[in-house]
N, C-alpha and C positions, 0 to 999 in steps of 0.2 A: 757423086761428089768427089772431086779430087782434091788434094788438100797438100799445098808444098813449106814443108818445115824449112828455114834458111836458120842459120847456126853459126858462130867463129867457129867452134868446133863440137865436136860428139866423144872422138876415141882419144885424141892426139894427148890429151892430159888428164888430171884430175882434179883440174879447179872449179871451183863450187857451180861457173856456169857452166860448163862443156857435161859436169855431172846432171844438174836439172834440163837440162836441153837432153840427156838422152831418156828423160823421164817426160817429156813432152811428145818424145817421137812413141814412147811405147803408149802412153794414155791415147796419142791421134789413131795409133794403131789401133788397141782396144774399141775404141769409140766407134772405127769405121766399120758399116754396114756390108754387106754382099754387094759386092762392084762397083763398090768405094775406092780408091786409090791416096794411098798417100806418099811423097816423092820427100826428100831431105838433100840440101846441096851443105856440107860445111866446109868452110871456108879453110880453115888452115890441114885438115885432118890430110891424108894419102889416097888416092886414089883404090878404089876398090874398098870391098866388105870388108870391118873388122870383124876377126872371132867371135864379138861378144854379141854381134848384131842380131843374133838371136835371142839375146836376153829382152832385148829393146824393139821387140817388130815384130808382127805376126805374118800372113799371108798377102794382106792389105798390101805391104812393103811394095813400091814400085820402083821408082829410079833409087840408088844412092849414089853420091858422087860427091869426092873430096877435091878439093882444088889446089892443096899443096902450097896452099899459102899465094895463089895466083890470084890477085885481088881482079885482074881483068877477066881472066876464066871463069869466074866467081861471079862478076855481074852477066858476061853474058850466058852461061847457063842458068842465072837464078832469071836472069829477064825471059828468056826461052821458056820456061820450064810456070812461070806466070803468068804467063800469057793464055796458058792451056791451062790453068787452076780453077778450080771454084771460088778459095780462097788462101792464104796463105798466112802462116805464124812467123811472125822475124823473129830471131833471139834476141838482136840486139839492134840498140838504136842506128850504131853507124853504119849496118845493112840496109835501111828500113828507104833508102833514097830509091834504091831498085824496083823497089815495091810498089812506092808512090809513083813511078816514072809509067811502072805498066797499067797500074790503076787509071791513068791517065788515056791510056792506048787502049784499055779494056773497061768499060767504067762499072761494068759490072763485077768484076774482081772484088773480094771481100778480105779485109787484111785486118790484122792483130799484132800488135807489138808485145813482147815480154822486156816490163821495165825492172830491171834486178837491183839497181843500189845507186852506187858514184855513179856509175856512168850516165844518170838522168839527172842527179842531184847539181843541177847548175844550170849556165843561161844556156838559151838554145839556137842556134844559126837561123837565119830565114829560112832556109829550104829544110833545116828539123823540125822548125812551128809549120811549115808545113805540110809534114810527111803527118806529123802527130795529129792536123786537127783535122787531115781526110781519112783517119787513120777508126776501121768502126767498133774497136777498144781496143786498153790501153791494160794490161796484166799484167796488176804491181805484186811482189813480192810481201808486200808489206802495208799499211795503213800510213806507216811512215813515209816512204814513198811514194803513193799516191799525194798526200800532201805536199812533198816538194815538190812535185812534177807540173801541180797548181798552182805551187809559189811561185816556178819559174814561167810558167807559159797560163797568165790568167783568162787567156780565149778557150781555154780548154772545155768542154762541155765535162762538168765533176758526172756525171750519169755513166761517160763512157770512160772513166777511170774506176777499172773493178779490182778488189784485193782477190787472188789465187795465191796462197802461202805457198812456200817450197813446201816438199814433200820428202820423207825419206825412200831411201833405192828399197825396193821388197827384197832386193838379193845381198842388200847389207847385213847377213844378218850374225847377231851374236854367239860368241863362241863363252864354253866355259871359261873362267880362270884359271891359270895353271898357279895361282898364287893365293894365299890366303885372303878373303875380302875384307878383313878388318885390320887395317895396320896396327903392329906393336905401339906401344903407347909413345908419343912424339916422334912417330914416325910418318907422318901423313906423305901420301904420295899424291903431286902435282902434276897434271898433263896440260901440254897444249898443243895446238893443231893447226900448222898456217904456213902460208907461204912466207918465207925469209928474204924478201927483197928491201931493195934501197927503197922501193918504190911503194910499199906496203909497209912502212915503220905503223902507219894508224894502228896497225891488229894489236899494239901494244904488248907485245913479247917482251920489251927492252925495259915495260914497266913490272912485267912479274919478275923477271931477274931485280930490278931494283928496289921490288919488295921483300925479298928471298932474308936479306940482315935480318927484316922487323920479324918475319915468319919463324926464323930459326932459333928467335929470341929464345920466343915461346915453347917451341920444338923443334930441339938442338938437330934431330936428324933427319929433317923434313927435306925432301928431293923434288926439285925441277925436273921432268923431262919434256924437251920441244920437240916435235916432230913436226920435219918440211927443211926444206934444202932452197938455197940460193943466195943471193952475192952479199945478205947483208949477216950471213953468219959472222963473219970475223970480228965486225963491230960488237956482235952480242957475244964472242966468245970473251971479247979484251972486256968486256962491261963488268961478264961473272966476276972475272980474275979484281977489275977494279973495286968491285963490291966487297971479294975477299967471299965469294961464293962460287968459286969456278969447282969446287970438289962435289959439289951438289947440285948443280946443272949439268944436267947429260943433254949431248944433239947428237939426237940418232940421222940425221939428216932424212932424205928420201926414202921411203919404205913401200912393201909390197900392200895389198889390202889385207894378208892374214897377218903380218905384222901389226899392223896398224888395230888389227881386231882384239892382237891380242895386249896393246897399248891401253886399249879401253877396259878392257879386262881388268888390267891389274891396277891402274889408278885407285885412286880413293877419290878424287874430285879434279872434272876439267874446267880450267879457266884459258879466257880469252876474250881479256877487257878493250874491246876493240872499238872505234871509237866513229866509224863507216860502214859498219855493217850493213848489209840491204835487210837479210833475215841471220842469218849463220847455220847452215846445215850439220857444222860438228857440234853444235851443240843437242841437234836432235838424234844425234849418230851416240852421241856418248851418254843421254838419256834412255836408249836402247838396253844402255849396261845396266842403267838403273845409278847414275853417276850424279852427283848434282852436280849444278854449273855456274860460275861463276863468269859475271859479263861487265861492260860498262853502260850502263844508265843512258845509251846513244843508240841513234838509229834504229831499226827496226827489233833490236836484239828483246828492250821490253815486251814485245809480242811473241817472245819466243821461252824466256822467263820469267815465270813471279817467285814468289818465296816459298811457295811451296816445293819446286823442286830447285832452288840456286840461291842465289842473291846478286844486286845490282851494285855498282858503284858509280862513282863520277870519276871520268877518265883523267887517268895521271894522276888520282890521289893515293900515293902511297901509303900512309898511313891508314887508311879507309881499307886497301886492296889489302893489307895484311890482315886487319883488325874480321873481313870477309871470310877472310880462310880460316880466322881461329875459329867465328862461328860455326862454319863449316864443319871443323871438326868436330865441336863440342857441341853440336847440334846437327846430326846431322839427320838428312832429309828421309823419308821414309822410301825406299828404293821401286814399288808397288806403285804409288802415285806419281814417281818421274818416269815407269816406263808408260804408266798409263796416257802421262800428260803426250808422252812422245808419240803414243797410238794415235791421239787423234788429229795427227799430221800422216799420219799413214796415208800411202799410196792409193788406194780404193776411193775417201776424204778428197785428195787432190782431183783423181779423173772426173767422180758428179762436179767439183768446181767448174773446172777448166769446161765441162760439156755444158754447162748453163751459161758460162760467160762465153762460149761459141756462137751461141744461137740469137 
C-alpha cells in the first residue's frame, strides 16, 4: 500500500493546520504495514527534511518534498507521485483538484479529503462539487462541519462524511509552573492564543480586551496576556489603550514552544471566544495544563467544551464574556477532569479513528 499525504504545509509554521497535518503523516506512518510506503508533498514548506521529521515519520517515510511555495511544482509532483499511489489524503480543499484530475487517469486511485473549518464552510465551484462527490470520504474536524459541508453541497452522500476530531501533538507535553497555580485574590490571570491578523479579527481577541473594563471591575488586577504576532496587533494595542486597559494587556507577540508551554503554565484560565472555529486545538493544548477554557457558543468549539471543564458564550456579548470569567474564577473547574477531558482527544484516540475512516 503506498499512501501519498499532500499538505499547504507540515514545518513552514505553526497554525493549527500545518500542526494536525504533521499528525496525519505520523498516524499514516504508524498505521503502515511492512512495505507499505507513505510519500507527503507540502506545498509551501522548503525543499528537503525538516529537523523534527522524526518526531512525525517512522521508516515507512518515502518521498518528502517541499515546493517552496511553487503552486506549479506542487501540482506536478503531487500528480506524479498519484499516479503511483494506492490512495492519497488531501489536507486541504484547494489541493484536492490534483487529486481528482489523477483519479480520473487512474480510476482506481482512493482519495480522502481533511475538511478543517472556513475553508469548507461556504458554496463550492463546479469542479469542488466535483472533486468532493468522487472523493471516497470526507474527514471533518468536527460534527459541525460535517453539517455545513451538507448544507453547502446537498449531493453529498452524509455516509461518506465522517467526524475524526483534531488530536493533541504527543510531544506537546506539559512543563511544571514556575508560578504559583492559584492566583492572589483578584488577580486572575487571562491567556489567549491566535493568530493577530486583519484577516482573522473572527478569533475575537478584540472582544476579550473589550471585556477587560467589566472584568477588572470585579478584579481590579486581573491581566490579559495574547500570545501570536501579526499585522493586526496595532489595532488591538490602540483598542487596550481605548478601553483605558493597556496596563493590563500584555502581547508577547511570536513565541518559542517552551515559552508558550510555560504561558500555559502560569495562566489561571484560557479564553478564545472565537466565532469560526473548525475545532480549536489551544484549547485542548491548555486543558493539558488542567486550565479551563473559555470559547464562544460557535462552530465546532461546543464539541470541544462543556461546563465541565470551561464555559460557552455567544460571540461579542460583552457582558456575558466578563460575567464567564467571574464564574471561572469563583468556580472554578476541577483541573483532574479538564486533563482528563483533554486525554480523550489524545493521539492514540485519533490514529484507531482515522484507521476506520481509511478502510
Amino acid at each position: 500500500m503506498k499512501t501519498l499525504l499532500l499538505s499547504p504545509e507540515l514545518f513552514l509554521a505553526e497554525g493549527g493546520i500545518s500542526r494536525i497535518m504533521r499528525l496525519y503523516l505520523k498516524a499514516l506512518c504508524e498505521l503502515a504495514r511492512p512495505g507499505d510506503q507513505v510519500d507527503y508533498i507540502a506545498l509551501n514548506d522548503e525543499p528537503g527534511s525538516d529537523p523534527r521529521i522524526g518526531r512525525y515519520a517512522t521508516d515507512r517515510l518515502g518521498e518528502r518534498l517541499g515546493c517552496r511555495r511553487g503552486k506549479f511544482e506542487f501540482t506536478r509532483r503531487a500528480l506524479r507521485l498519484s499516479l503511483r499511489a494506492d490512495r492519497v489524503v488531501c489536507g486541504h480543499l484547494h489541493q484536492l483538484p490534483v487529486v481528482w484530475f489523477a483519479s480520473l487517469l487512474r480510476p482506481r486511485l482512493a482519495y480522502f479529503v481533511v475538511a478543517h473549518g472556513i475553508d469548507v464552510w461556504r458554496p463550492y465551484s463546479a469542479l469542488e462539487r466535483r472533486c468532493l462527490l468522487r472523493a471516497d470520504r470526507i474527514l471533518c474536524v468536527s460534527e459541525y462541519t460535517r453539517r455545513q459541508m451538507l448544507r453547502f453541497c446537498r449531493d453529498l452522500d452524509p455516509a461518506k462524511l465522517l467526524v475524526v476530531p483534531n488530536t493533541l501533538d504527543p510531544y506537546f507535553v506539559p512543563v511544571e509552573p514556575t508560578v504559583p497555580t492559584a492566583p492572589p485574590a483578584g488577580h486572575p490571570r487571562l491567556l489567549a492564543v491566535s493568530r493577530i491578523a486583519t484577516t482573522d479579527t473572527y478569533k475575537g481577541v478584540d472582544t476579550l480586551i473589550e471585556a477587560m473594563p467589566l472584568v477588572r471591575r470585579e478584579f481590579p488586577s486581573a491581566r490579559l496576556r495574547i500570545v501570536g504576532g501579526g499585522d493586526d496587533l496595532p489595532r488591538l494595542r490602540e483598542l487596550a489603550r481605548s478601553e483605558g486597559v493597556a496596563a493590563a494587556v500584555d502581547f508577547t507577540g511570536i513565541i518559542n514552544d517552551d515559552a508558550l508551554r510555560a504561558e500555559y503554565a502560569a495562566c489561571d484560565l484560557f479564553a478564545l471566544p472565537s466565532r469560526k472555529e473548525g475545532f480549536g486545538l489551544v484549547f485542548l493544548e491548555a486543558m493539558t495544563y488542567g486550565k479551563p477554557c473559555l470559547g464562544a457558543r460557535a462552530g465546532g468549539v461546543p464539541e470541544v467544551i462543556n461546563d465541565s471543564v470551561g464555559a460557552l458564550v455567544e460571540y461579542g456579548n460583552i457582558p456575558d464574556l466578563a460575567a464567564a470569567v467571574a464564574d471561572l474564577v469563583h468556580h472554578p473547574r476541577d483541573a483532574a477532569l479538564v486533563r482528563a477531558h483533554a486525554d480523550s482527544f489524545a493521539f492514540p484516540a485519533f490514529t484507531r479513528r482515522l484507521a476506520a475512516a481509511l478502510t
